[in-house]
KEBA-785428 format. One record per residue (C-alpha): chain; residue number from 1; x, y, z; residue in three letters. Coordinates in steps of 0.02 Angstrom, whole numbers, plus 50000, padded with zeros to 5 digits. Last residue first. Example, Ala and Ser with C-alpha at 12.3 -4.5 7.8 and 13.67 -1.06 7.14 Angstrom:
+---+-----+-------+-------+-------+-----+
| c |   k |     u |     v |     w |   r |
+---+-----+-------+-------+-------+-----+
| A |   2 | 50684 | 49947 | 50357 | Ser |
| A |   1 | 50615 | 49775 | 50390 | Ala |
+---+-----+-------+-------+-------+-----+
This chain:
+---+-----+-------+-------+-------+-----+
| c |   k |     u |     v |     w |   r |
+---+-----+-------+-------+-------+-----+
| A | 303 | 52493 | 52299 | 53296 | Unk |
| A | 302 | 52376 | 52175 | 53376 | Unk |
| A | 301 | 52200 | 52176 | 53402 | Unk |
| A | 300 | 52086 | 52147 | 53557 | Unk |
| A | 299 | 51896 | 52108 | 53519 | Unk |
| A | 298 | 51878 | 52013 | 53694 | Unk |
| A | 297 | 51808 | 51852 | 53737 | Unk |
| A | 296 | 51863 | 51772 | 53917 | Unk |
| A | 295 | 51853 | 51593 | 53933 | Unk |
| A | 294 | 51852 | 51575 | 53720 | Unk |
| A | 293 | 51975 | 51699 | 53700 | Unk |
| A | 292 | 52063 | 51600 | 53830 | Unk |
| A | 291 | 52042 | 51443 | 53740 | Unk |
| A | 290 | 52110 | 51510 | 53586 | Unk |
| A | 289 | 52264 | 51564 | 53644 | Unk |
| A | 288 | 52279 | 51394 | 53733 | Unk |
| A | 287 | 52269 | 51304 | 53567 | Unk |
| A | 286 | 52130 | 51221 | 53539 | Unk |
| A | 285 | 52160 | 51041 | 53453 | Unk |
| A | 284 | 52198 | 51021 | 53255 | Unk |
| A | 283 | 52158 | 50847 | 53213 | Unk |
| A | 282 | 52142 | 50892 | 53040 | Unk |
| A | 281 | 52030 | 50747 | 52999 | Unk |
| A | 280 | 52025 | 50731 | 52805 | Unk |
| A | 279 | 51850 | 50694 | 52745 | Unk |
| A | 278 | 51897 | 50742 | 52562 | Unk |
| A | 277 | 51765 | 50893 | 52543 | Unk |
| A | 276 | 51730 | 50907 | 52643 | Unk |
| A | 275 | 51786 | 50882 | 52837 | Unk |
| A | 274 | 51828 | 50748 | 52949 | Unk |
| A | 273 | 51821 | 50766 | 53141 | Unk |
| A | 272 | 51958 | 50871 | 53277 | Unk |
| A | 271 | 51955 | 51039 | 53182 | Unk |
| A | 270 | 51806 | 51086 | 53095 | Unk |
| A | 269 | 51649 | 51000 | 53206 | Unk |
| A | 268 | 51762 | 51027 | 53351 | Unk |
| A | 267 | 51758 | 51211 | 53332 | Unk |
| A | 266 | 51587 | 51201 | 53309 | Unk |
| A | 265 | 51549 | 51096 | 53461 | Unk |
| A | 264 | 51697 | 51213 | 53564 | Unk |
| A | 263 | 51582 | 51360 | 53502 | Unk |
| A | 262 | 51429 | 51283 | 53600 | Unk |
| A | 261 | 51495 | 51288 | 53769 | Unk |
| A | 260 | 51362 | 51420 | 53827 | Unk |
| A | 259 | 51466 | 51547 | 53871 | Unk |
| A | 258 | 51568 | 51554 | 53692 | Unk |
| A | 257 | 51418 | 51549 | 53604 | Unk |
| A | 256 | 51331 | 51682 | 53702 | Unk |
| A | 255 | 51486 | 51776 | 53684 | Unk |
| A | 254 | 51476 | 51767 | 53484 | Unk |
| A | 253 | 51289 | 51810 | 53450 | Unk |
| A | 252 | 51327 | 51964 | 53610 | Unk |
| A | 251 | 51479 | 52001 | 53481 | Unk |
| A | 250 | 51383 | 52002 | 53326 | Unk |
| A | 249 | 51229 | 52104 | 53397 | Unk |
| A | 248 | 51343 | 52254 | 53477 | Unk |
| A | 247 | 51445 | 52267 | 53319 | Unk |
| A | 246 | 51287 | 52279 | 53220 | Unk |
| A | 245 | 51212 | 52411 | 53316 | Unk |
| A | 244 | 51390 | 52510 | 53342 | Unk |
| A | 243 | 51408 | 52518 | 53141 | Unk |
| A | 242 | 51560 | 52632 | 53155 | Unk |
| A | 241 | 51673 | 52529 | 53019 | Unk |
| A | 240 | 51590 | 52414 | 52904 | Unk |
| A | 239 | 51604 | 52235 | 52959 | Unk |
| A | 238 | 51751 | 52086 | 52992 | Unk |
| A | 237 | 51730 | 51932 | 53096 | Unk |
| A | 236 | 51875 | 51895 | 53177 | Unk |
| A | 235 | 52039 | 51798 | 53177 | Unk |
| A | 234 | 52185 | 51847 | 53314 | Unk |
| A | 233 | 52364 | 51829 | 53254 | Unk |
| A | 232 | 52523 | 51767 | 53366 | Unk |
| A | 231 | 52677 | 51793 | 53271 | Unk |
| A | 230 | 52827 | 51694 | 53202 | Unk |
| A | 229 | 52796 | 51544 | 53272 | Unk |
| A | 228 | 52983 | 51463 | 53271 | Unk |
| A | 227 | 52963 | 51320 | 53199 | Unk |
| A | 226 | 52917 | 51229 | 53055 | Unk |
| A | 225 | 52784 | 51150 | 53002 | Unk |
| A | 224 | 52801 | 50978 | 52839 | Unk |
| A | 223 | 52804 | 50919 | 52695 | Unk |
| A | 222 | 52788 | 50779 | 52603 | Unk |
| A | 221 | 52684 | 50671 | 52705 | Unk |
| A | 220 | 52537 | 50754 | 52632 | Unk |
| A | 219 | 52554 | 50688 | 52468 | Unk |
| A | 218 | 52415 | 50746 | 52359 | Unk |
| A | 217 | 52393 | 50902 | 52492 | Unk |
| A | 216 | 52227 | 50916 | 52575 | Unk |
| A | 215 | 52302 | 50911 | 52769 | Unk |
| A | 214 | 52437 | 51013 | 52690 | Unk |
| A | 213 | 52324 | 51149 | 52640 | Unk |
| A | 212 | 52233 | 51125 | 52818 | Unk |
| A | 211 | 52399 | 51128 | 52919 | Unk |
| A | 210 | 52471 | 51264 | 52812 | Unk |
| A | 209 | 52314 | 51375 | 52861 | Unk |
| A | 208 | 52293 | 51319 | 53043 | Unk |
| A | 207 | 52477 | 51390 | 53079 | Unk |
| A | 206 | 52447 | 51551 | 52985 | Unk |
| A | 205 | 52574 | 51557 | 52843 | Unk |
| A | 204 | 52720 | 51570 | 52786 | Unk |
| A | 203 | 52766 | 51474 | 52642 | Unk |
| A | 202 | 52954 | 51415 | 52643 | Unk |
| A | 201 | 53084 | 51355 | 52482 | Unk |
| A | 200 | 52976 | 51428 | 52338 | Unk |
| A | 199 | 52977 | 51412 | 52149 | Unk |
| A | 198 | 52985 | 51220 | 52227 | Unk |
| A | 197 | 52820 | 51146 | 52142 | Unk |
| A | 196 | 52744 | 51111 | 52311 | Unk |
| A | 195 | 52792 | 51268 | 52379 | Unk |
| A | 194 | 52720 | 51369 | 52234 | Unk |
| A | 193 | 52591 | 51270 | 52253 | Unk |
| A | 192 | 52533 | 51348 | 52445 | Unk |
| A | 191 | 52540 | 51525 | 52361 | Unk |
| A | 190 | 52414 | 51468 | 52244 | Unk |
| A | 189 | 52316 | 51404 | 52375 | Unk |
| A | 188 | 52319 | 51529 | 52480 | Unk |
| A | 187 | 52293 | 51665 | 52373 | Unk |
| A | 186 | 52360 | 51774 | 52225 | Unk |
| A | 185 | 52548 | 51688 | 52286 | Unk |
| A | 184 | 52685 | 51802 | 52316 | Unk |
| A | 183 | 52876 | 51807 | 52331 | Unk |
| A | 182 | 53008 | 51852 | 52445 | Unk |
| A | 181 | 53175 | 51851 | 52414 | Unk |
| A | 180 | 53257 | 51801 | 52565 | Unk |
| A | 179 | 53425 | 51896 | 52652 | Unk |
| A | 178 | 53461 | 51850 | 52813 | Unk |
| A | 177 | 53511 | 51972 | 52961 | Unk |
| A | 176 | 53355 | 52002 | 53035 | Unk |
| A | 175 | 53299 | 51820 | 53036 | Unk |
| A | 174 | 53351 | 51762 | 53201 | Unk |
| A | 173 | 53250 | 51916 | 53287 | Unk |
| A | 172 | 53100 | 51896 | 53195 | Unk |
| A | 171 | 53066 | 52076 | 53110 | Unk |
| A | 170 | 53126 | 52022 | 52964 | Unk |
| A | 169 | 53023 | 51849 | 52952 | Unk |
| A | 168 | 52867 | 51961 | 52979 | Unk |
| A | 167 | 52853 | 52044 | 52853 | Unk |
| A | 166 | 52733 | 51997 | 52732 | Unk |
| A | 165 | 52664 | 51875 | 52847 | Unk |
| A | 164 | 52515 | 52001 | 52859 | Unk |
| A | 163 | 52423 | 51962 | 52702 | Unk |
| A | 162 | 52364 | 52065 | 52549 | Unk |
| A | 161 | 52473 | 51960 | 52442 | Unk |
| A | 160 | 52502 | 51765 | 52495 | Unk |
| A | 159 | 52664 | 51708 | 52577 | Unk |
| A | 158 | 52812 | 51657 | 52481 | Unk |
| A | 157 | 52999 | 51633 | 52515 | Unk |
| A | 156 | 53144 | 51611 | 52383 | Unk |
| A | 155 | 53307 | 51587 | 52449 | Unk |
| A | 154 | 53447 | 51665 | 52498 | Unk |
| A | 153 | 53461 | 51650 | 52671 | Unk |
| A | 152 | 53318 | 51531 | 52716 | Unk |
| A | 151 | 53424 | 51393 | 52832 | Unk |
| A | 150 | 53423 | 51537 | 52941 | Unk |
| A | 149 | 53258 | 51511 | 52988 | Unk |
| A | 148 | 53247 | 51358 | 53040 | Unk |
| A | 147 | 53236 | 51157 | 52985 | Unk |
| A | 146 | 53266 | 51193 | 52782 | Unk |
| A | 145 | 53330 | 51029 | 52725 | Unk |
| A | 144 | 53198 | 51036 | 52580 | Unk |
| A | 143 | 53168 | 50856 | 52611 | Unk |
| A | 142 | 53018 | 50858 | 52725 | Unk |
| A | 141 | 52950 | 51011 | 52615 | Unk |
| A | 140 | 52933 | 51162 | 52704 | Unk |
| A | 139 | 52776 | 51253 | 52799 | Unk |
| A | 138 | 52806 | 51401 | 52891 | Unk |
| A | 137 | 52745 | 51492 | 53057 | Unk |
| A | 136 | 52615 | 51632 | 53115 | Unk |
| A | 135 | 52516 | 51548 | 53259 | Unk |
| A | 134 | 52348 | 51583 | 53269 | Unk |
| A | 133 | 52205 | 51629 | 53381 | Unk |
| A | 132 | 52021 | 51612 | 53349 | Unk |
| A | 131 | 51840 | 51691 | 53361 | Unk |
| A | 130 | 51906 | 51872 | 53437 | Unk |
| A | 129 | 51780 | 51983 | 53463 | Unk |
| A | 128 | 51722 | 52076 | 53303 | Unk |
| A | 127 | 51819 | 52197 | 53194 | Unk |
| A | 126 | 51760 | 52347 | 53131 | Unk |
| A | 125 | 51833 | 52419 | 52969 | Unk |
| A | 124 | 51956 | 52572 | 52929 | Unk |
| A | 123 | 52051 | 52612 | 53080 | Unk |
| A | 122 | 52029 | 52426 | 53140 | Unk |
| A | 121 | 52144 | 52383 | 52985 | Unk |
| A | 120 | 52309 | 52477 | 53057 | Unk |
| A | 119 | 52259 | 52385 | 53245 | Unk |
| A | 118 | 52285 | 52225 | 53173 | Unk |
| A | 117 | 52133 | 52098 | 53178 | Unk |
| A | 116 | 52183 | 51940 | 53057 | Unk |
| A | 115 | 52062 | 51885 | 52921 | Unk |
| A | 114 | 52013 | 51686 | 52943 | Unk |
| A | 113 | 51837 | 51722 | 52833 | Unk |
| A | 112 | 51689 | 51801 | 52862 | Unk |
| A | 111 | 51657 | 51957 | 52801 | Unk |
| A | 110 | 51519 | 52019 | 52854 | Unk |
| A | 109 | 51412 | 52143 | 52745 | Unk |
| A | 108 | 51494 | 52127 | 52582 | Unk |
| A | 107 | 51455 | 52258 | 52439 | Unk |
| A | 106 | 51442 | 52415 | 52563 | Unk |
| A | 105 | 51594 | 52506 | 52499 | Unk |
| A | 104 | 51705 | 52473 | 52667 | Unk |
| A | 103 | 51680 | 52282 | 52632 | Unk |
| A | 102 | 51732 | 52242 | 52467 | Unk |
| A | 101 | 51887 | 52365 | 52516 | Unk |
| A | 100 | 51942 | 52258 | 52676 | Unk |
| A |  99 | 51924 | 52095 | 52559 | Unk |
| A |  98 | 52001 | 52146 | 52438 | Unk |
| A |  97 | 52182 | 52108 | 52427 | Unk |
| A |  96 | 52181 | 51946 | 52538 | Unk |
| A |  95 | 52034 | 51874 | 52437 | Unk |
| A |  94 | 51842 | 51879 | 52431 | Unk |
| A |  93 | 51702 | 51787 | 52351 | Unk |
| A |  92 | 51543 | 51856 | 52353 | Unk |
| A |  91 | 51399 | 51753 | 52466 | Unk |
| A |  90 | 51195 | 51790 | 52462 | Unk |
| A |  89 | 51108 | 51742 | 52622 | Unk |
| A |  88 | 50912 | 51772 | 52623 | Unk |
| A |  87 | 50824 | 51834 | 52772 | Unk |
| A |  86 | 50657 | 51732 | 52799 | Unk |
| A |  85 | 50499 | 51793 | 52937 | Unk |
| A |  84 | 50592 | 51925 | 52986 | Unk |
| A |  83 | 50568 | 52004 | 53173 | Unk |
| A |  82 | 50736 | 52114 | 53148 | Unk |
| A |  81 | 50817 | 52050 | 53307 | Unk |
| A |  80 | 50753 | 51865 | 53248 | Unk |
| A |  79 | 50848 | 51884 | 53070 | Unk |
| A |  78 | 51017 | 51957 | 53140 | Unk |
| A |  77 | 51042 | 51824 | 53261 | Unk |
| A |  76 | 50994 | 51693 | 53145 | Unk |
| A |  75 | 51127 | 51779 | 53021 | Unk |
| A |  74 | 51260 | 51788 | 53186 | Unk |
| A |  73 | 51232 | 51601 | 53185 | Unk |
| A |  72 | 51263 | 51601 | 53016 | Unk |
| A |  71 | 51421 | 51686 | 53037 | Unk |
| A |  70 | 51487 | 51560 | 53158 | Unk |
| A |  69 | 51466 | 51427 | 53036 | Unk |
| A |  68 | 51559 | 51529 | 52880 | Unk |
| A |  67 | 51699 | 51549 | 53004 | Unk |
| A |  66 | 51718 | 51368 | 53041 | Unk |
| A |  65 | 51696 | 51316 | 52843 | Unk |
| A |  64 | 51574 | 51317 | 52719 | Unk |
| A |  63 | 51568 | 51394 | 52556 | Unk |
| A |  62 | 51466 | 51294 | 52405 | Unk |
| A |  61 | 51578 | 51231 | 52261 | Unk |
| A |  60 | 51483 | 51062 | 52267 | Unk |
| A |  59 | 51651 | 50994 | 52336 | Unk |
| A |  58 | 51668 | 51124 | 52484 | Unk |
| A |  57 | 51724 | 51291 | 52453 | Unk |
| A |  56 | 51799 | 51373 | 52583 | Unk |
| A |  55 | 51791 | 51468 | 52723 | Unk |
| A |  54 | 51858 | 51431 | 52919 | Unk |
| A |  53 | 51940 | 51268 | 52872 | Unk |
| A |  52 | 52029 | 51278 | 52756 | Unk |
| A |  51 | 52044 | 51447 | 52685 | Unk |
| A |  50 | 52034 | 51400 | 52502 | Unk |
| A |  49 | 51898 | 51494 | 52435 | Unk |
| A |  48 | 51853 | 51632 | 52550 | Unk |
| A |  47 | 51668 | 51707 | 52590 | Unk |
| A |  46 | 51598 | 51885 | 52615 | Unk |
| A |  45 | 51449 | 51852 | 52654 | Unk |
| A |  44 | 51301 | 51979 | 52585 | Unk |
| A |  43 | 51120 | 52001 | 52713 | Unk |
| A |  42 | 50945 | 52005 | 52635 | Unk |
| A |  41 | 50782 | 52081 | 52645 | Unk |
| A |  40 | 50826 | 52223 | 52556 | Unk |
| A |  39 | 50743 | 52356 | 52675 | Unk |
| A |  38 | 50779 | 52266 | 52848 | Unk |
| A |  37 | 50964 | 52200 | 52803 | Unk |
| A |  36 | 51005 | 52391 | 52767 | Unk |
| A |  35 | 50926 | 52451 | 52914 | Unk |
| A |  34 | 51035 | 52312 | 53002 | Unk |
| A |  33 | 51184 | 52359 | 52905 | Unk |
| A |  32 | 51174 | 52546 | 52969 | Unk |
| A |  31 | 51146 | 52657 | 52801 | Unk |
| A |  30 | 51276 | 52779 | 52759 | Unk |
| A |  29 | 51357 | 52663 | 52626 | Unk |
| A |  28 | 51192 | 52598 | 52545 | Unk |
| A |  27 | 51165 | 52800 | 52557 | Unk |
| A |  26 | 51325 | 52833 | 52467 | Unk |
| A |  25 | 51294 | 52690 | 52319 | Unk |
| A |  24 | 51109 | 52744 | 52268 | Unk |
| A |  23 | 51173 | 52937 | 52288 | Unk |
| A |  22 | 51305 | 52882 | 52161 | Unk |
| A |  21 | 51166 | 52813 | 52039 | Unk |
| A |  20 | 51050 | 52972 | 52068 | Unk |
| A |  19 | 51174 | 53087 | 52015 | Unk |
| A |  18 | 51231 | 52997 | 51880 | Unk |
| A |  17 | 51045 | 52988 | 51827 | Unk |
| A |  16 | 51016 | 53162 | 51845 | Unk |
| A |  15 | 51194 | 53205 | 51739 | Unk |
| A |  14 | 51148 | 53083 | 51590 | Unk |
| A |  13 | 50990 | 53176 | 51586 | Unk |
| A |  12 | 51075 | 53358 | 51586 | Unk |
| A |  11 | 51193 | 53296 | 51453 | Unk |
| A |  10 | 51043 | 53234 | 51353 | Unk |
| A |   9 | 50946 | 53386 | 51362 | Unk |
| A |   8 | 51098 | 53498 | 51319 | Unk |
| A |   7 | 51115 | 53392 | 51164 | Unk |
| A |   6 | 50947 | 53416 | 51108 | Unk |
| A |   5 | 50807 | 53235 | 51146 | Unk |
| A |   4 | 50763 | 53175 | 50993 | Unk |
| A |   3 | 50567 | 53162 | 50971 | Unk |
| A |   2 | 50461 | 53003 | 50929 | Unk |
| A |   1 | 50268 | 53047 | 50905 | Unk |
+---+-----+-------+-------+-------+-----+
């Protein structure tokens, strides 16, 4: 027999299974990733589109890149400490605005892209040792006849939203008295054609960043990096905040790495040979940032 449920019953059932649906998504959130990796069996990568070449998408649209490497090892890592016999690896895209967010709410587990450790991000995720250094600078065209900073008084700049170039160019001493009008690309590519197409003069950018979207560039020989280095910016690994067990396993993954000689293979592997998906060498050697983090591996940020 079919009965219809009163109107009091059906507001009390649509309660219970709110209820139950927002316990689902608090204890996912409670839970330590590695309990969490243990009862579902699998572990969610945050990955990046056009971040060449720590993660992006290669020409069968699957992510790879230097970061995406290192994570895997931490995956293996991950996989043996738990004793399973397969772990699978699902991937969600990520960008500049989300990324922290995506991860605080328990829908990317590491997040592994070229995301910058600053002290004002630590209070709300959990950064891993450092995995690379870069230099904040800007990319122009070769004929933009923009050679420093003051050549961009009164023109438009981009950089890419969510990102920590924002500011910078103020704060630089030689550009604290121009006036730019800044504005922003949805991601590094996009922000990267507004430069080609000239709606901007300068993108600043990570060093390795410009490098690998020029690198990629139709005409490559059209533009160019500029000078001065605006900022130093350490890269890590990104997790939930106060997960001590999984910040303990990705850094010993990382040291042992580092100790062993086997991160200058992958770093090799992404910046001194071709890459996907157009083989372009980006000849990009260690910088001497990098090889200290490397010598001595720390998790330090920056303000």
């Amino acid at each position: 027999m079919k009965r219809n449920l009163g109107k009091n019953a059906k507001v009390a059932l649509f309660g219970l299974l709110a209820n139950v649906a927002i316990f689902g998504v608090a204890h996912a959130q409670s839970q330590g990733t590695l309990d969490k990796v243990k009862e579902t069996g699998s572990i969610t990568i945050g990955n990046r589109e056009s971040s060449v070449p720590f993660s992006y998408l290669d020409g069968n649209q699957k992510p790879v890149g230097y970061s995406i490497d290192l994570c895997h090892k931490v995956v293996d890592a991950i996989k043996a400490e738990l004793k399973l016999s397969k772990l699978e690896v699902k991937y969600v895209p990520v960008t500049s605005q989300n990324r922290i967010p995506l991860v605080q709410n328990g829908t990317v587990d590491l997040e592994c892209g070229s995301t910058t450790h600053k002290l004002d991000r630590a209070k709300q995720v959990t950064f891993s040792n450092t995995t690379f250094v870069a230099n904040v600078k800007m990319a122009v065209k070769t004929d933009s006849g923009v050679s420093d900073i003051d050549d961009l008084n009164g023109k438009p700049v981009v950089t890419t939203t969510g990102t920590t170039s924002d500011a910078l160019i103020k704060k630089h001493e030689r550009g604290a008295k121009i006036d730019i009008k800044n504005i922003y690309g949805k991601d590094h590519a996009d922000s990267f054609l507004m430069l080609d197409s000239g709606r901007a003069v300068a993108f600043i950018m990570d060093d390795i960043l410009l490098a690998g979207l020029i690198a990629n560039a139709k005409e490559p020989k059209q533009f160019k990096i500029i000078e001065p280095s605006l900022q130093k910016e350490p890269y890590g690994i990104m997790f939930r905040k106060d997960d001590a067990s999984l910040k303990a396993l990705v850094d010993k993954t990382l040291v042992g790495l580092m100790k062993s000689g086997e991160i200058n293979n992958i770093y090799s592997k992404w910046f001194m040979k071709p890459i996907p998906p157009k083989n372009i060498n980006l000849n990009f050697p260690q910088s001497a940032e990098t090889k200290a983090v490397f010598s001595s591996p720390n998790d330090k940020g920056i303000e």
